[in-house]
N, C-alpha and C positions, 0 to 999 in steps of 0.2 A: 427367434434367432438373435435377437439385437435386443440388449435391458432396456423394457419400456420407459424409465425412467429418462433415458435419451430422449424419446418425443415430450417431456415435460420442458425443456432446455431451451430456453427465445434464443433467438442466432446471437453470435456472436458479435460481439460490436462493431468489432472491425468489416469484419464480412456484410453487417447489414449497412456499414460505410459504403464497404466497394458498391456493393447494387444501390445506393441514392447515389453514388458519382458515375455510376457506370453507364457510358456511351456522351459522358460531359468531357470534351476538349477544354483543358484549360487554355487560355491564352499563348498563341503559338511567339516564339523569344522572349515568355516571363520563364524562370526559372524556377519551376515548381518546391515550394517550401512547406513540409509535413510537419506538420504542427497538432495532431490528431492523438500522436503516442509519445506517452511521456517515455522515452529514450534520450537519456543524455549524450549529447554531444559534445560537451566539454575535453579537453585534452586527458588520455589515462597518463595516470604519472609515471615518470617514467621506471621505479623500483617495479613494477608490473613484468615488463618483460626481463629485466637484469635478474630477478628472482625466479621467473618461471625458464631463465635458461641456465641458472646454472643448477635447477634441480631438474634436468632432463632426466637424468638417469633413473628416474623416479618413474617415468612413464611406463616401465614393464611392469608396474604391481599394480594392484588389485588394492583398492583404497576403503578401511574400514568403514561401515556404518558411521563410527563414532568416531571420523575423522582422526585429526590425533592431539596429543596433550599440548602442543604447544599453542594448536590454534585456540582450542577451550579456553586454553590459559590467557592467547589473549583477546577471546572475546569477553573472557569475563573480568579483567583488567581493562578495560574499555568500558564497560557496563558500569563496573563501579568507578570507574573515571569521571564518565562523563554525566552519572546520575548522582553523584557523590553518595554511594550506597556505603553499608558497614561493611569494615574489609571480609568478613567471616559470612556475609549472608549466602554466597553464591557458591556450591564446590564444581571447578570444572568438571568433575567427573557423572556428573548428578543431575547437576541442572542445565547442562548447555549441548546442546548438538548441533551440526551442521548442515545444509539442507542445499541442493541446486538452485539457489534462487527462493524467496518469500513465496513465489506462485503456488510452486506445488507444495509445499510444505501448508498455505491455507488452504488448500484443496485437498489435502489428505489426514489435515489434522482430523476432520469430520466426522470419519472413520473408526477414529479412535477415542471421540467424545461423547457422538451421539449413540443410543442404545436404539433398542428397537421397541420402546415404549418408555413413560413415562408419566407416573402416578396414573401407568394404566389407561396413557391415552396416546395418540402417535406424539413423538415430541416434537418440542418449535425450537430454531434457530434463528436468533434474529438477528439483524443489521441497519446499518443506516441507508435512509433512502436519499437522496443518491447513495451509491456503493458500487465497490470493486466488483466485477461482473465474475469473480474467482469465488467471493462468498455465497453468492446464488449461487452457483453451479456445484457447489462442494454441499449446499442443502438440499436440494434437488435429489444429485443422486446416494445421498443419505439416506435418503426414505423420510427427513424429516419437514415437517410445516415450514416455509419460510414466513417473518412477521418482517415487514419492513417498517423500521421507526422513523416517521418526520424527521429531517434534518434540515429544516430549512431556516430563512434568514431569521424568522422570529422567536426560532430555540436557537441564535447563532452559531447554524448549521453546523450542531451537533443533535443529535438524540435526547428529548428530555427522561431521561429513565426512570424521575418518577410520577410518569404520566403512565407506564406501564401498570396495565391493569394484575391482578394477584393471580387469577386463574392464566392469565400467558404465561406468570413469571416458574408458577409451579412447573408446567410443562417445558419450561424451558432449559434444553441441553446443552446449549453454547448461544452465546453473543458473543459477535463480532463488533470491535469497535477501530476504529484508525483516526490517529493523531501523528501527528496534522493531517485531516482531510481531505482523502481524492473522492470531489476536485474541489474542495471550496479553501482547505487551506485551514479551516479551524482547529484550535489548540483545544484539546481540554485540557483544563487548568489542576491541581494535585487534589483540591477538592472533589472536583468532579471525578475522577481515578478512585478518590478513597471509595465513596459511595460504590462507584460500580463493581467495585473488588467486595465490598461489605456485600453488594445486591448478591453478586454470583457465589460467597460463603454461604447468606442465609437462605439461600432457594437451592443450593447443589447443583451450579450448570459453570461451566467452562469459559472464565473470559478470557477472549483470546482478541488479543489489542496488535493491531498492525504497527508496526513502529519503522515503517519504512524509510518515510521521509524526515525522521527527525534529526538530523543533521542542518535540513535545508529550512532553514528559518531565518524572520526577519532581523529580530529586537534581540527577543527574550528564548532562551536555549528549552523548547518542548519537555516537562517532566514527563516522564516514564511511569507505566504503571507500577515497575517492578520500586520506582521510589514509592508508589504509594503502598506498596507493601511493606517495604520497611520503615514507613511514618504506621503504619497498624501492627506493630509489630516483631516484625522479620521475617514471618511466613510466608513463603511463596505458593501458599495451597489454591488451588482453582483458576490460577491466573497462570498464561504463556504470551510472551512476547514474540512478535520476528521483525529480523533486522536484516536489512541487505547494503550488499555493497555499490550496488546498481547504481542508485542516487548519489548515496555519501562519497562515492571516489569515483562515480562517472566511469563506471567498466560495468556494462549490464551484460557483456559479453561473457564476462566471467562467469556469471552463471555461482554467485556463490553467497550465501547465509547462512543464518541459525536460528533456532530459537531457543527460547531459554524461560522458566521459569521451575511450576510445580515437580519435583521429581519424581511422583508419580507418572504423571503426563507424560513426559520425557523418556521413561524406562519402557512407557507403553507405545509411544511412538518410534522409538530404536528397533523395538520389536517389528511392528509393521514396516518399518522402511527397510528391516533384513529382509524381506521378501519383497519389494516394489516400488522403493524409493531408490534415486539418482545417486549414487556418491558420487562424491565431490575429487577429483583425480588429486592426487599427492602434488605434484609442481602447482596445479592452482590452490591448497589448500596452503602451501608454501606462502604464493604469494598473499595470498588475504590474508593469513597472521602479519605480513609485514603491515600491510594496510590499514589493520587492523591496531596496532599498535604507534602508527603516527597520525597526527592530527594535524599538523602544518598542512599538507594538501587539503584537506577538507576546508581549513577555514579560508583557503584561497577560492575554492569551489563555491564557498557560500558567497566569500564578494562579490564574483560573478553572477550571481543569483540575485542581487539586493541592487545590483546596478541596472540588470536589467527592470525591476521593480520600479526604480526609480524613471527607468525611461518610459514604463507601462504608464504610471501616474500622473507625468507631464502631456504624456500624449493624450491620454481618456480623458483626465478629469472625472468629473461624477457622469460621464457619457456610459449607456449600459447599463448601468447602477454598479459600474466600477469599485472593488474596494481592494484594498491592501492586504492580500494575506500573511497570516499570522509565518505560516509554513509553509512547503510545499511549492513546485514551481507553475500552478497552473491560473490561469483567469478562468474565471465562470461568469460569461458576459449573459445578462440578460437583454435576447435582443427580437422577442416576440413570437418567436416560430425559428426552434434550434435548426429544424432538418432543410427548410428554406434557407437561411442564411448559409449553412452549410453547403448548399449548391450554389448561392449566388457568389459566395465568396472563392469558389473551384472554378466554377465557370467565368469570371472578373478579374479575379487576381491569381489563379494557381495557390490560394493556401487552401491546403485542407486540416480539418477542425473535426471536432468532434459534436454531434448532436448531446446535446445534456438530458434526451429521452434515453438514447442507448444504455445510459447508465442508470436509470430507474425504475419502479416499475408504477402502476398507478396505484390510489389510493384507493382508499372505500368507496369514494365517489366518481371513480375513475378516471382520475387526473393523475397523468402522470407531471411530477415535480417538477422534473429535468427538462420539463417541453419546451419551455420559454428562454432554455439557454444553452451555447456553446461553450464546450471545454476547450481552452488555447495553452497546448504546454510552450513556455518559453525557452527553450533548448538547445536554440541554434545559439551563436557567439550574437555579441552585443551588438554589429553594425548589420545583423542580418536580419534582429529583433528587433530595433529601428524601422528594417524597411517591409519585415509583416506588419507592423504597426500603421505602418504609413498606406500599406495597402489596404488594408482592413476597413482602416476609418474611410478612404476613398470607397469600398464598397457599401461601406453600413453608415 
């Protein structure tokens, strides 16, 4: 009755959150602070609603697949903005589509990469371990192998790809990679993009690079893969990016992306989401071209991001084995046993946090990576990230 491939599925992370907090009272007049989901809290700017009201009259139609030409236009006017691409690499009509949100768009890319064999054997999708608990799930019920690759401090928790052995690489349908890093924060660097865009040309499998969080950076602005396509080149073959507005403009509400590369890929994924994918409603497709097209709020959004950073660093020190991430707005503390601290810290201070098990799975040796740490998104406003802070260290 129900695709067996559902009992392959470990619970969700959140849900295996509620059951370790469940039947724990936190602290009765602490005011409970969720710090568990990276949801931004920051202010939506205000063209958000000024845009999506004066395109009401939009709400009686029926919103295409393939969104519409302004917003292509200015997602790929951004794209090459802000990755300083060649004006000619990207046609909005070819290479870019719009998606409800990065979630399901990596969750149904799958569908449309993986086959149902490869070189004659079941095929592998890999990812990094830790990883987005959307990638497991989108290989799972694929039909395909999932191969999880170390990410940890000592490949500076990215994937070393060329530690991949040649018999994975042939079997392999798609990698997943994400820069900057949920939840460690690391960049890989244009080097590292070229190789993996050369890896997925010379084996025929699907990189498909999360590019969520690239907006949200310390120093140095995250290159893109689709730049490491046009330093090999200009070709966009084998490689798809996605990008959301969640992060970069603080409206996860919106519910609104794209992605963008191969337009093979793209023409094939149009197709499947005319049968089963989200469109994107016309007033909010409205407003995310405007979004899309200013950069002023975002680089206010990232101050707020680097400030609290700043107050992370003062407060930790090298406590945890605290480091600065490159991206991204999360800590990855190591602090012995992620699922203990995560109840002492509910039950003590009312924060809750993320186990850094939940998001991995074990190794050949079965250790799982994540065990030894908590994910802490810093989300709330900066006098409220002060006082997780100040709780935190009083519990740990």
């Amino acid at each position: 009755m129900l695709n067996p491939r559902l009992q392959l599925l470990s619970e969700y992370p959140f849900d295996r959150l509620r059951a370790l907090l469940g039947g724990i009272d936190p602290p009765s007049g602490m005011a409970p602070m969720v710090l568990s989901v990276g949801e931004p809290r920051h202010a939506t700017p205000p063209l958000v609603h000024d845009v999506v009201s004066n395109n009401g009259d939009l709400w009686n139609r029926y919103p295409p697949v393939e969104g519409t030409a302004e917003f292509r236009s200015a997602a790929v006017g951004w794209l090459t903005r802000r990755y300083a691409l060649p004006d000619h690499l990207l046609d909005a009509d070819r290479h870019v589509l719009p998606v409800a949100g990065t979630r399901e768009a990596l969750f149904l890319l799958a569908a449309v990469a993986v086959p149902r064999s490869k070189v004659g054997r079941r095929p592998v999708v890999s990812m990094p371990n830790p990883f987005y608990h959307v990638y497991f799930g989108a290989t799972l019920m694929s039909g395909a192998e999932p191969v999880y690759l170390p990410a940890a401090r000592d490949t500076g928790f990215l994937p070393d790809l060329a530690a991949i052995d040649s018999a994975t690489l042939e079997r392999t349908a798609m990698m997943y990679l994400c820069s900057p890093a949920n939840p460690q924060g690391a960049v890989a660097d244009l080097a590292y993009l070229k190789y993996a865009v050369r890896l997925a040309r010379r084996h025929d499998f699907v990189l498909a690079v999360d590019e969520c969080y690239t907006e949200i950076y310390d120093r140095q602005p995250p290159p893109g893969a689709l730049k490491a396509c046009a330093a090999l080149g200009g070709s966009t073959d084998n490689v798809v990016v996605f990008h959301s507005l969640s992060k970069r403009s603080s409206v996860p509400g919106l519910r609104s992306g794209f992605v963008a590369g191969d337009p093979r890929l793209i023409e094939a994924f149009r197709r499947l989401r005319s049968f089963g994918g989200a469109t994107v409603p016309l007033p909010v497709l409205a407003a995310a071209t405007a979004l899309w097209r200013d950069d002023d709020h975002v680089e206010q959004n990232r101050a707020l991001y680097r400030a609290k950073f700043d107050l992370a660093e003062r407060s930790l020190g090298n406590r945890f084995g605290f480091f600065r991430p490159e991206g991204a707005f999360f800590l990855w503390l190591e602090v012995g046993d992620g699922e203990e601290a995560a109840r002492a810290l509910w039950a003590k201070s009312a924060l809750r946090v993320l186990p850094g098990a939940y998001m991995a799975q074990p190794d050949a040796f079965g250790v799982n990576p994540g065990a030894p740490f908590v994910r802490v998104a810093l989300i709330e406003d900066l006098a409220s990230t002060e006082e997780a802070l100040r709780r935190l260290l009083k519990v740990l």
